[in-house]
C-alpha positions in Angstrom: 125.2 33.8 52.3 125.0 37.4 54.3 122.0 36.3 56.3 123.9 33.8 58.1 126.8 35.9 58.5 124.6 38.7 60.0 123.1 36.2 62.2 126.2 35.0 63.6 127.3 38.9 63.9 124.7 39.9 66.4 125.3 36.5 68.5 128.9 37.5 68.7 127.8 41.2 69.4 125.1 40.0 71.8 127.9 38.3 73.9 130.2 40.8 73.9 127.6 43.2 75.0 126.4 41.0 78.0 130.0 40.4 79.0 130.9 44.6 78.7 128.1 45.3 81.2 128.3 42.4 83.5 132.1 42.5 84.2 133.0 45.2 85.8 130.4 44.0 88.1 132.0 40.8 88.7 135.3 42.7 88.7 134.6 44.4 92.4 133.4 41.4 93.6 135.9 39.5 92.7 138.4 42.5 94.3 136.3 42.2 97.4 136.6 38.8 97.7 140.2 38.7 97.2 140.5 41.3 100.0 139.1 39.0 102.8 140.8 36.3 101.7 144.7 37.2 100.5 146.7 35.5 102.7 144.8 32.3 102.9 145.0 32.5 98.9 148.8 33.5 98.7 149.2 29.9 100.9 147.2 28.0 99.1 149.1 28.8 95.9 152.3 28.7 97.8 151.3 24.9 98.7 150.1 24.1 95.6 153.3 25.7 93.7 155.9 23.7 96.1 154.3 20.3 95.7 154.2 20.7 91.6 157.8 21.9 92.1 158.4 19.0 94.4 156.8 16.4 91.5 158.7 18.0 88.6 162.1 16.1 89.3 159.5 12.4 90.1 158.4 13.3 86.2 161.4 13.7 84.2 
């Protein structure tokens, strides 16, 4: 019964070990990215925000 239980205890430390060293990685390029492209991101959302606004009153 612990053997199992150990096992599954290092997968679940294993994971959260890859993802503690690889995210802040993928943190600044993420923030990079976001850099180039804000405004072309805030309009996208803002398009994609008014037309589910605009289908809200179609679905009730």
């Amino acid at each position: 019964m612990t053997i199992p239980l150990i096992l599954v205890g290092l997968v679940y430390a294993s994971v959260g070990g890859t993802l503690l060293i690889t995210n802040p990685k993928r943190i600044v390029t993420y923030q990079e990215a976001y850099q180039k492209i804000r405004l072309s991101s805030y309009n996208q959302k803002k398009a994609r925000t008014d037309k589910f606004i605009s289908d809200c009153p179609k679905t009730l």
